[in-house]
N, C-alpha and C positions, 0 to 999 in steps of 0.2 A: 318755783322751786324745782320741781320735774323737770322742766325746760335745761335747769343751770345742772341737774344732774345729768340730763343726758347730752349736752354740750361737752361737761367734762370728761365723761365717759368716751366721746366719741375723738375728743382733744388725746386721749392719754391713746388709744388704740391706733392710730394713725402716725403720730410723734409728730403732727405739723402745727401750722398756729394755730392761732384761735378763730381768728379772720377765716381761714378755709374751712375749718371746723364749721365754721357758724354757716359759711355756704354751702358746705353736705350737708347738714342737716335739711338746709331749704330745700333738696335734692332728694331728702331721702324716700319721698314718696315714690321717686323713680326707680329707686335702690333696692328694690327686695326681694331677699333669698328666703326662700322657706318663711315668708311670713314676718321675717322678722327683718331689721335694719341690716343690711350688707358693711362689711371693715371695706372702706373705701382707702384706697393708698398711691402718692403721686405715683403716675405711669413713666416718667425716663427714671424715676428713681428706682422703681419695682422693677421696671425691666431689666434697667442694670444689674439689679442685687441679683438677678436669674440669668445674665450672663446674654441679653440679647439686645438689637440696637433698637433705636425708633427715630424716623424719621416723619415729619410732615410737611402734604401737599398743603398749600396754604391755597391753592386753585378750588382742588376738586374738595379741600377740608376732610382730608385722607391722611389716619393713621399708618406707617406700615413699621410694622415689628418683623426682625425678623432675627431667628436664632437657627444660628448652621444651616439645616436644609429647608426649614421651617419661614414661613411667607405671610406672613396676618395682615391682612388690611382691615381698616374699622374707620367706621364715622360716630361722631359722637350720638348717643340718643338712641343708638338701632342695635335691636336684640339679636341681631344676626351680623357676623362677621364673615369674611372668606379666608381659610384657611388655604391655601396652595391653588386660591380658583375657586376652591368648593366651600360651601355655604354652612355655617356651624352656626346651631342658637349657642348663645352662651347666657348665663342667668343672671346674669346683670350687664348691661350695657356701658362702653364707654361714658364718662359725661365729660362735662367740659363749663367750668366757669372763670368767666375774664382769663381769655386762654391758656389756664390750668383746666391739663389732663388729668384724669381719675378713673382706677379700675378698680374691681374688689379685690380681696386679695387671694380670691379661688380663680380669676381671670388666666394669669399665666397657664396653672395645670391645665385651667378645661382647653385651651387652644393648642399648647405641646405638645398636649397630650391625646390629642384628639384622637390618634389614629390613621388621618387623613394624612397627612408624609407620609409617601412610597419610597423616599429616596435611599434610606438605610433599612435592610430586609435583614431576616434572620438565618444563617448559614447553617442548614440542616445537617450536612456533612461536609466538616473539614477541606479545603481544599490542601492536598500535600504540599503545596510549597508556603502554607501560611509559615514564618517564621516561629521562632521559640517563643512560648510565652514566659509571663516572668514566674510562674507554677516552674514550667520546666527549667529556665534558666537554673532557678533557685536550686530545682532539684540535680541538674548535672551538675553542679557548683557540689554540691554536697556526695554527690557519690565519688567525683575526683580526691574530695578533701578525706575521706573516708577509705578510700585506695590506700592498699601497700605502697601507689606511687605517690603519694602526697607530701608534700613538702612545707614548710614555714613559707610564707610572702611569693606567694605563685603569682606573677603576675602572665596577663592572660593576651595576647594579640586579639585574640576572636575567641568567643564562645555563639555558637548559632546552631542553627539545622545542617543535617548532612544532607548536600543535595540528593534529593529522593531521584529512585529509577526513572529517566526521562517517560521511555516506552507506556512505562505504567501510570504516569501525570495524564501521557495523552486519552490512555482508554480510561481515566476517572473522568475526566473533560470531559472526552468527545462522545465516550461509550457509556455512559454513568456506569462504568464497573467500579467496584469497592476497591480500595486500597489498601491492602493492608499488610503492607511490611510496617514492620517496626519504627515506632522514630527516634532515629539516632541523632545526635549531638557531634560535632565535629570539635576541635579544640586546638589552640594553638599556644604552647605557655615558653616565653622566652624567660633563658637564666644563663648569666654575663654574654657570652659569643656564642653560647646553644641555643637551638629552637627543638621546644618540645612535640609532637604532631600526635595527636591522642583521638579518639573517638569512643563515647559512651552512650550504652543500649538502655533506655530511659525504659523500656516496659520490666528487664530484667534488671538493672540497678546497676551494672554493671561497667568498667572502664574495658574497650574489647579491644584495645592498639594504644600503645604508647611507645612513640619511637623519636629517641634521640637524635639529633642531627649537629653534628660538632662545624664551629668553625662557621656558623649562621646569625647571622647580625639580624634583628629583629626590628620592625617598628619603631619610631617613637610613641613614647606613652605618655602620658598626663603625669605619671610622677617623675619623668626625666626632666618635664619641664620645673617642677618642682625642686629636683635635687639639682638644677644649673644652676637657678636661681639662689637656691641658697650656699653653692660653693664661690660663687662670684661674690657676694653679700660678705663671706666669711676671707678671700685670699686677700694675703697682705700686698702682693704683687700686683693681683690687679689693681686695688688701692694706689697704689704707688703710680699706676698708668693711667691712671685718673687725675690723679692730682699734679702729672705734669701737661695734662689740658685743662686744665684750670676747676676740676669738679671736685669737691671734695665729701659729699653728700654721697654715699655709694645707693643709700635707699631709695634717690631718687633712680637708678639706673635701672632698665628695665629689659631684660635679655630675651633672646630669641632662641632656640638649641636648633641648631642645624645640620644636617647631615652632610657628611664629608665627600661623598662619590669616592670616586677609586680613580687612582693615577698611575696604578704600575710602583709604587714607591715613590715616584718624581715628586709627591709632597712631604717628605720623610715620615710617615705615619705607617707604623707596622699594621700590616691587614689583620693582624688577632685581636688589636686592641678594641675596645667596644667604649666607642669615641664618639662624641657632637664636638661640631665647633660651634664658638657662641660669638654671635655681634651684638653690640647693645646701642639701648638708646634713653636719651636722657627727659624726665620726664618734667616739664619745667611746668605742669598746672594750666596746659590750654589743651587740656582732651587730646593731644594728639602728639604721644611723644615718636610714632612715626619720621614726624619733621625736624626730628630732632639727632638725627644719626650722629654716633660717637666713629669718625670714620678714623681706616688705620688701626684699628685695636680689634685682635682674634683673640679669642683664647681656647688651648685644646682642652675638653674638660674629659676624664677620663671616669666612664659612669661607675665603675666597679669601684675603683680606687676613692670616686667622691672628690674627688684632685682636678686642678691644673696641671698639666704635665707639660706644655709649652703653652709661650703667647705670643704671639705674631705682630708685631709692630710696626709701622711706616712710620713716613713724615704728618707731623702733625697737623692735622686739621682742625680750625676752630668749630666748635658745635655749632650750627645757624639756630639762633636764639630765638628769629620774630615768630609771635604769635601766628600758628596757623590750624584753628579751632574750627570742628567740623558739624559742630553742632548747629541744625538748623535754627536761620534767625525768624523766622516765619511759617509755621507750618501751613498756614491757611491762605497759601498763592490764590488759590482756583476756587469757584465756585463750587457748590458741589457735583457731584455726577452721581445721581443715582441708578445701579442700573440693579434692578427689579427683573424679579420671575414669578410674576403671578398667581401663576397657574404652576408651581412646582417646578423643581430640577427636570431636565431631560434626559437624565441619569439615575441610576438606581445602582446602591451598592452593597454587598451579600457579601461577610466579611470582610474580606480583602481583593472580592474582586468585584472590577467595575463592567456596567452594561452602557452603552451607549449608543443609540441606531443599530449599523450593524456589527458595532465592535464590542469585542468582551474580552479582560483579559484582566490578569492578578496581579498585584502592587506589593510591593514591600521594602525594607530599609536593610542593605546588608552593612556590616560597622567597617568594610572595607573600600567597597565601590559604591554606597549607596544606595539609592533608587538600584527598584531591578523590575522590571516589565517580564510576566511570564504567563504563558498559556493564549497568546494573542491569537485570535481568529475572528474572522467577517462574515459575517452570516447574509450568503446570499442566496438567492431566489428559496431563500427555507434551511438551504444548511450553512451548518458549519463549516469555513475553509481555516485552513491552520495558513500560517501567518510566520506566525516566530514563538520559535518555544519558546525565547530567555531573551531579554534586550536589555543594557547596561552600560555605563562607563565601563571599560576595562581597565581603562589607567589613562593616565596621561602626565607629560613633564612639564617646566617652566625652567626653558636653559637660559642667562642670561652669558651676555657677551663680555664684558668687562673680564680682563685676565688680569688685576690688580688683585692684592692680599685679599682684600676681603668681599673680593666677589669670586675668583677663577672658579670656588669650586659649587659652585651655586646654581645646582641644574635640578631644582626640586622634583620630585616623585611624588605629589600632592597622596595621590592613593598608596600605594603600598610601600611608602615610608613613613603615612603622618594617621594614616588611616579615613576617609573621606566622611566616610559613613558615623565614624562617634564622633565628627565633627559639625553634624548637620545644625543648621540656623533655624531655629523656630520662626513661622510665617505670619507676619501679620496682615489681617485683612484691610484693605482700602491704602495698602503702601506695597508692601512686598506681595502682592495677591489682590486680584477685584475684590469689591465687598459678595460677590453671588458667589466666592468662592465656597466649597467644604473644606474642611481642614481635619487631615487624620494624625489622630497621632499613632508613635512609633516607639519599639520596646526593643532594645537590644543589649546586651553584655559591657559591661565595662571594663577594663585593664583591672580588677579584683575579682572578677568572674562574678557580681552581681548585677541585679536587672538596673538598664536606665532608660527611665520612662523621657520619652524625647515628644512632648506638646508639640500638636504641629507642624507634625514633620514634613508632611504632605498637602499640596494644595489641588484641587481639581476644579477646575472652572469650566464652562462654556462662554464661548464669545462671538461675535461678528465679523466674518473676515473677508466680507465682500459682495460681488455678485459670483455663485455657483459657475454660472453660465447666464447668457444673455443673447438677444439676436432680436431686430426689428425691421422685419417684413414691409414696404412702402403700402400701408392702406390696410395693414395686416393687426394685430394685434399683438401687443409686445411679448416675447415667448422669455423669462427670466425665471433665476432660481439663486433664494440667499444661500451663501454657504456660512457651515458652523462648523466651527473648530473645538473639538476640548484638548484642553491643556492641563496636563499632570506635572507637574511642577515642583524640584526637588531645591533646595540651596544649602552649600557646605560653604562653611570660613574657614578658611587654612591660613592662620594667621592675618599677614596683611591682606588677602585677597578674599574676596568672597567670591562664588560661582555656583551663577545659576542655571541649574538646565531643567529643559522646557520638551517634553516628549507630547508632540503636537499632531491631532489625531481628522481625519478627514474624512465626512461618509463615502468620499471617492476615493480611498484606496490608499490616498497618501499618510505616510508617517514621517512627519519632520521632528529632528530632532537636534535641537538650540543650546548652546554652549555661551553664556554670556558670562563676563567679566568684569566686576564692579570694586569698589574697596578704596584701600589707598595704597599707591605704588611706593615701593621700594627703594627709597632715593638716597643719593651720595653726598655727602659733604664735599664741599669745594671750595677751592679760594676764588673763584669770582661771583661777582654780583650782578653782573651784565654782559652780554654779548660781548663790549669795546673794554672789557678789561683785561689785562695782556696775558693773562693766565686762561682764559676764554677758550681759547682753541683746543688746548689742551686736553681742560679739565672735560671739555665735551665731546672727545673725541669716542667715547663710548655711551652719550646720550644726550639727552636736550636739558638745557638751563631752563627750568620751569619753575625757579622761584630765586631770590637772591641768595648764593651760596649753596643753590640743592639740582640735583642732577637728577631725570629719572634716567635711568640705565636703559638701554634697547636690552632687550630678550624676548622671548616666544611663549606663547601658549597653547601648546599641542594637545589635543583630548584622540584619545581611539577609545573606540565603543565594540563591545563584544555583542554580536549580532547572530545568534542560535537564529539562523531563516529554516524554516522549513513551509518552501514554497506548496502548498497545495499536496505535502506530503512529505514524506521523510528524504528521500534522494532528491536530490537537484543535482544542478550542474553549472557551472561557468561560464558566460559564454563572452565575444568582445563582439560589438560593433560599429564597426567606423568606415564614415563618412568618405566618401573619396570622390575624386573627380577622375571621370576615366575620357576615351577618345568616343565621340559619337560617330555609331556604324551602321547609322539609322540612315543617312541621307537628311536633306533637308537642308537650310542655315547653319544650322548649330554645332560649332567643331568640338562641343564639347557634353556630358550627361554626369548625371551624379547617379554613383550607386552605393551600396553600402557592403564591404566585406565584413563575414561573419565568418568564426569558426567559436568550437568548443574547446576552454584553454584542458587540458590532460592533468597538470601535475601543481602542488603546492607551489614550489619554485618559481614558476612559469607566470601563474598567478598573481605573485608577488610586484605592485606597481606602480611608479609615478601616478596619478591622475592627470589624464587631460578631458579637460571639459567642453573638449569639441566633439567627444565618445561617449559611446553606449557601453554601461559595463550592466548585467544581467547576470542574478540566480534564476536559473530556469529550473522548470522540472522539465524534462523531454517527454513524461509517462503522460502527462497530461495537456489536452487540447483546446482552446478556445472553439464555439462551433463554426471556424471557419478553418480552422485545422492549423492554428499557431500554438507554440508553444508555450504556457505561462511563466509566464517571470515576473520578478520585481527588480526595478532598476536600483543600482545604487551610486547617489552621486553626493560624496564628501564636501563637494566644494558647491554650494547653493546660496553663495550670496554671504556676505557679511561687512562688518562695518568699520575693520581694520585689514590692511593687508595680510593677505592668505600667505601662511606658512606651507611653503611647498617641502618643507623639511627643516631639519636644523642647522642652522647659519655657524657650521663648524667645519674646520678641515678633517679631510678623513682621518687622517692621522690620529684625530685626539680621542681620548679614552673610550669616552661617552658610547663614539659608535661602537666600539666591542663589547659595551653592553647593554645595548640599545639597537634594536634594530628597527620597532614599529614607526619611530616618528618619522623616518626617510621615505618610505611608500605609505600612497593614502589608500590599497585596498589588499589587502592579507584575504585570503578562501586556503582552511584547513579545513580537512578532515576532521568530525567530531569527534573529539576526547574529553569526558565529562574532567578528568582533570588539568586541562589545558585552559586556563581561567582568564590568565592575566597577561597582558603584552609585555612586560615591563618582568614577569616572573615571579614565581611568588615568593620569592625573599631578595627585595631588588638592594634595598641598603648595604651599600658596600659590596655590591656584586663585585667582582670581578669579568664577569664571562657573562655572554645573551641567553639567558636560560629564558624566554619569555620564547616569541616570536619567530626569530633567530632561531631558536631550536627547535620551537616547532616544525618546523617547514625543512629541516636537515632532512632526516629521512624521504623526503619529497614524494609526500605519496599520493596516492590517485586519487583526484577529485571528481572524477566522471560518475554520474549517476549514484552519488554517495551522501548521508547526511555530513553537512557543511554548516561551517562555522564562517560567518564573516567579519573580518575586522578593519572597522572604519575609519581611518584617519581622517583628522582634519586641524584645522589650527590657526594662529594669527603670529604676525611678527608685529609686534608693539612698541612702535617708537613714540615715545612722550610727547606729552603736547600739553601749554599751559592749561588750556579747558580743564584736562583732567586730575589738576590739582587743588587746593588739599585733596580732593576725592573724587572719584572718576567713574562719571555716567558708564551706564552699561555699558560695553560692546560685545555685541553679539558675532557668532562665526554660525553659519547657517549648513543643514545636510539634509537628505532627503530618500526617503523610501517611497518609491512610487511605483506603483501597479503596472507591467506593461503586457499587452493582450492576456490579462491576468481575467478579465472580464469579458463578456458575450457582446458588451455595447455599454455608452453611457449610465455608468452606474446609478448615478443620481438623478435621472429623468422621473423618479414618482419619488422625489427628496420630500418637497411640498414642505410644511411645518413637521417636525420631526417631534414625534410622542415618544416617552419611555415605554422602553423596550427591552424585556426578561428575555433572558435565551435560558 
C-alpha cells in the first residue's frame, strides 16, 4: 500500500507514465536531496521549458546542455558536473534509465546559476553611447506628448540617444573620467511633407529644440505600409485593372509602397506631393507571392489624401502562376556539427560592450543604419590604442536597370528611406548564426515613439579561420599558430531582400567587414518561357530568364559604411600608395626596379576616389612611430574579395537624376573632416531629394584633411545579374572589405596568440 502511494505521488509530480515512474523510484536511493526523495523530471524536456539545448555524445556517454553562454557537460551517475570547464557538485546527479535522461528539478538553477559563466559581467558605469532604454524611451515619449508642441498621431522617424560629446566618450574609455553631461534624446517626427527635428533633456523633462523643416519628405513607416494596403483593397480603379488581367480576388493582392526618387518632373509627379508608388503581387497560396508579379500596373498612392491620384499602365502581362514555394522540403540535409566551448566563451560582455583578446569595443542597434560599433581599441603590449570611434552602415542603394513603367524609378535607399535598423531579423541559432553563438537583444523606438523590444538582434560568435601563420624548418619543428576570428553579426529584411553584415574581428589587427545578400529577388513578368521563344530577346534585355515567364532584372547593390578612424589618436591623415615600375639606375641585368610613390592627399575633394586595387590607400597618424620610425596607419581596402561582380559604381549615364543626388556610390573611398552631424552618404532626408546633401556636400567646402580627426567612407558593392541558382531564393552573396593594420604594430602581433583566454580590459 505505501509502495502504490508513493508510486503515485511520484506519477503525479513528474507528469510522465507510470513505466518511468516505477523506474525512479528503483533509482531513488540514488536520488537524494536533503534526506528526502529528489522531483526527478525528463531532461530535453526540462531543459526546454528553461530555454536551453541538449545534446548527446553517444561515444564518450556525454550530456552537453547548453543555454546562451552557459556550457554543462554531465555523465549519468556523477555528482560532479563541468560548468564552462569547471567542476560544480550539484545534489543530485544525472540518471539515465533505457536511455531516458533525468534530472531534479533544482538541476537547471544549481548549474545556471552557478556563478561560474564569466561571459556576461555587470556594468558598474554606464558606458555613454549605450542606447535609450525603454525607461527613457517611454519617458521622452511622454515629455514630447506633454509639450506645448505636441500634437494628435505624431508619428516618429527616430526616437534614440543624442550622440554624446565624442572627446568625453574617449576620456570615460580610455581615462575612466566620469561622464556627465546630461542624456538627451534626439527626435525626428514627420507630418505630411514636414520633418519635425526636436531634442529632449531627460534629467530636466524638458523638450530643448524643436524645428520645423517644410517641404522634407520623411521615411517610410510601418503605417504607410498599412494605409497602401488598404487604399489598393478599397479603389475602384484598381479593381477595374485587376480584372482586366484576369484577377478579381483584390484580397489576395499583396503591395509593396515604394519610393519614387526624383526626375526633375520628367515623371509628372509634383515634388510637394508626399507620394509612394505601389507594385503588387498576387498571392496564389504557395508562400511566395513574390513569384507572382502583377507586371505593368503602378499606382500613385498619395499618403495625405489616402488616394490614388494616378495609375500607370502597360501592356498586359499574364501573372506566372507555377508554384514556386520556398519553404524547406528537408530541414535535416547534414549530420550534425556540434561545435562546443567547453571551457567557456573567450569573450566576456559588460553591458554593451564586448572584450575579446586584445579588442574591446561597444555595440548597439540604431533604428536607422543599424548595427553601430563604437569606442574600438586594441590593447597592446598593456595599453589601450584607439581604433575607431564609431563604425557603421552609412547607407547604402539598390539601383536597378530596367527603364520600363515599373521599374525606371527603382533605386532603393534601403537605410534612409525604409529605415535598416526597425527592420532588423531576429537570429536564429544553428541556421542564421552557429549554435556557440550569444544573442543580444535590442530596444529601440518605434514610428508611435514607443519602446520595441527586438529578440536577437545581435549575434557574436567565435570561430576557426585557419592557420594564423605557419612555417616548417627541414629537421626543424613545426612553428604554427591557429587564427580566431569573432564575428558580431547584424541582419535587416527590407522587404524582398535580406542583408547580412558581418563585422569580423582579428587578434592581428584586422577588421573585416561583409555585406551579404540573401532573400528573394525581384522579378518581372514576361511573355516568354524559354530562351527560343520569340519574345526571349526582348523580354531579357534587362535581365536573365530564371524561371518560365519571370525575369530577374540586373541591378546593383552598393553599401558605404561610415568609418570614425581614429588611428592611434585623434589627427590622422591620408596618405596613397602606388606601385610603379621605374628605370633601373643601379647597373646590373635588370632594366627595370619597383618603387613605390607616396604622398599626403591635402583636401576632401582630392580624396574623393575610384578604388584601384593594385594601391595602397592609408589613415595614418604622422604624430606617431612604429619603433622603426614608420608612420602608423590602417589600410583601407573596399574591394577584398567577393562573390558577385564588384560594382565599381552605378551602371547609369551621368546624365540621369540619381547622380545629382547621389554621389557616395561612384567612389569607393570619401576622408572628411569630422562633423559629428555629417552621418549619412545618402543625407539625412534622402526620399525625394532633389540635390546631394549627403557626401556631395560634404566635401563642397573641400576642406583640410591634413593632420585632422577624419571621417572615412567606405564604398563597396556588387552588380547582380541573375542566375537560375538563385531562384525561388538566393544563397548568400557576399562583397568582402578590409581594415587592416599597416606598421600600426612593433612586429608580428600574434607571435604569443597561443590559445586565447578571456580577457577584461
Amino acid at each position: 500500500m505505501k509502495y502504490n502511494v508513493i508510486t503515485q505521488s511520484l506519477k503525479k509530480w513528474i507528469g510522465v507514465n507510470f513505466t518511468v515512474a516505477t523506474a525512479l523510484f528503483s533509482l531513488h536511493q540514488q536520488a537524494l536531496a536533503h534526506g528526502q526523495a529528489a522531483t526527478m523530471l525528463p531532461l530535453y524536456q526540462n531543459m526546454s521549458d528553461f530555454g536551453a539545448d541538449v545534446k548527446k555524445d553517444d561515444f564518450t556517454n556525454t550530456y552537453t546542455i547548453s543555454k546562451g553562454s552557459v556550457v554543462v557537460r554531465a555523465k549519468p551517475n556523477s555528482n560532479t558536473v563541468l560548468v564552462n570547464g569547471k567542476p560544480l557538485k550539484v545534489s543530485v546527479p544525472l540518471l539515465e534509465k533505457n536511455g531516458k535522461p533525468v534530472v531534479s528539478k533544482e538541476f537547471a538553477t544549481e548549474v545556471f546559476q552557478s556563478g561560474l559563466d564569466q561571459t556576461f559581467k555587470i556594468e558598474n558605469t554606464a558606458h555613454p553611447m549605450n542606447g535609450l532604454s525603454e525607461t527613457e524611451i517611454n519617458q521622452a515619449f511622454q515629455i514630447i506628448s506633454k509639450s506645448k508642441y505636441a500634437y494628435p498621431n505624431m508619428r516618429f522617424g527616430e526616437l534614440k540617444l543624442k550622440e554624446p560629446d565624442k572627446q568625453k566618450v574617449w576620456d570615460f574609455f580610455l581615462n575612466n573620467k566620469a561622464y556627465t553631461d546630461d542624456r538627451l534624446a534626439s527626435f525626428i517626427l514627420f507630418k505630411g511633407n514636414s520633418a519635425i527635428e526636436g531634442e529632449v533633456n531627460l534629467k530636466t523633462q524638458q523638450v530643448t529644440k524643436w524645428n520645423v523643416l517644410n517641404n522634407t519628405h520623411g521615411m517610410v513607416l510601418y503605417d504607410n505600409w498599412l494605409t497602401v494596403q488598404d487604399v489598393i483593397q478599397k479603389s475602384p480603379e484598381y479593381k477595374q485593372a485587376l480584372a482586366k488581367r484576369g484577377i478579381h480576388d483584390v484580397s489576395k493582392v499583396v503591395t509593396t509602397p515604394l519610393t519614387v526618387g526624383y526626375f526633375g518632373g520628367k515623371d509628372g509627379l509634383n515634388h510637394e506631393l508626399n507620394v509612394l508608388k505601389v507594385v503588387s503581387y498576387l498571392d496564389t497560396g504557395d508562400g511566395n507571392y513574390w513569384a507572382h508579379p502583377i507586371e505593368n500596373l503602378v499606382a500613385v498612392v498619395d499618403l495625405d489624401k489616402k488616394k490614388i491620384i494616378k495609375l500607370e499602365e502597360g501592356a498586359i502581362i499574364p501573372v506566372p502562376m507555377q508554384p514556386n514555394p520556398i519553404a524547406q522540403k528537408n530541414k535535416s540535409q547534414f549530420k550534425p556539427l556540434n561545435i562546443l566551448e567547453p571551457e567557456g566563451k573567450n569573450f566576456s560582455i559588460t553591458g554593451q560592450t564586448i572584450h575579446w583578446g586584445p579588442w574591446c569595443f561597444h555595440v548597439g542597434i540604431d533604428s536607422r543604419v543599424g548595427l553601430q560599433l563604437g569606442t574600438v581599441t586594441y590593447k597592446d603590449k598593456g595599453i589601450k590604442r584607439k581604433v575607431m570611434y564609431e563604425g557603421n552602415l552609412g547607407g547604402m542603394v539598390v539601383p536597378y536597370g530596367d527603364p520600363d513603367i515599373g521599374w525606371y524609378f527603382k533605386s532603393y535607399l534601403d537605410s534612409g528611406e525604409y529605415g535598416m535598423g526597425t527592420l532588423t531579423s531576429s537570429i536564429q541559432k544553428g541556421v542564421d548564426a552557429p549554435d556557440n553563438a550569444v544573442l543580444l537583444d535590442a530596444v529601440i523606438a518605434d514610428f508611435t515613439g514607443k519602446p520595441q523590444h527586438i529578440p536577437n538582434a545581435i549575434a557574436i560568435f567565435e570561430r576557426y579561420a585557419g592557420p594564423e601563420f605557419k612555417h616548417q624548418e627541414m629537421g626543424q619543428p613545426n612553428i604554427s599558430s591557429e587564427r580566431r576570428e569573432l564575428v558580431v553579426r547584424w541582419i535587416s529584411t527590407v522587404g524582398n531582400y535580406d542583408y547580412i553584415f558581418d563585422w569580423v574581428f582579428n587578434n592581428n589587427g584586422i577588421i573585416g567587414i561583409n555585406a551579404g545578400a540573401t532573400g528573394i529577388e525581384a522579378v518581372k513578368g514576361v511573355q516568354a518561357r524559354t530562351m527560343h521563344d520569340p519574345t526571349a530577346k526582348e523580354d531579357t534585355r534587362f535581365g536573365t530568364l530564371i524561371d518560365h515567364n519571370i525575369v530577374g532584372t540586373t541591378h546593383q547593390h552598393i553599401y558605404n559604411f561610415r568609418l570614425d578612424m581614429d588611428v592611434d589618436g585623434d589627427n590622422n591623415s591620408f596618405m596613397e600608395l602606388d606601385p610603379v615600375v621605374v628605370k633601373n639606375t643601379r647597373g646590373g641585368p635588370r632594366s627595370s626596379a619597383m618603387e613605390i610613390n607616396q604622398r599626403v592627399v591635402g583636401t576632401e575633394q582630392d580624396a574623393a576616389q575610384k578604388f584601384d586595387p593594385s594601391t595602397i590607400r592609408l589613415l595614418t597618424n604622422l604624430n606617431k612611430e612604429n619603433r622603426m620610425g614608420n608612420p602608423v596607419s590602417y589600410q583601407m581596402i573596399p574591394y577584398a574579395g567577393g562573390t558577385h561582380p564588384i560594382a565599381k559604381g552605378a551602371n547609369f549615364a551621368k546624365d540621369e537624376w540619381i547622380f545629382k543626388r547621389l554621389s557616395f556610390m561612384d567612389k569607393q573611398i570619401w576622408v572628411t573632416k569630422y562633423d559629428p552631424n555629417e552621418r549619412f552618404p545618402e543625407g539625412k532626408y534622402s526620399n525625394r531629394s532633389n540635390s546631394d546633401t549627403g557626401l556631395g556636400k560634404f566635401v563642397s567646402n573641400n576642406d583640410s584633411i591634413n593632420n585632422k580627426d577624419l571621417v572615412v567612407w567606405m564604398t563597396t558593392g556588387t552588380t547582380h545579374v541573375a542566375r537560375a541558382e538563385e531562384w525561388p531564393i538566393m544563397p548568400t552573396e557576399w562583397v568582402y572589405t578590409l581594415l587592416k593594420p599597416w606598421n600600426f604594430f612593433d612586429s608580428t602581433p600574434t607571435l604569443d596568440s597561443g590559445e586565447q583566454k578571456p580577457h577584461t580590459h
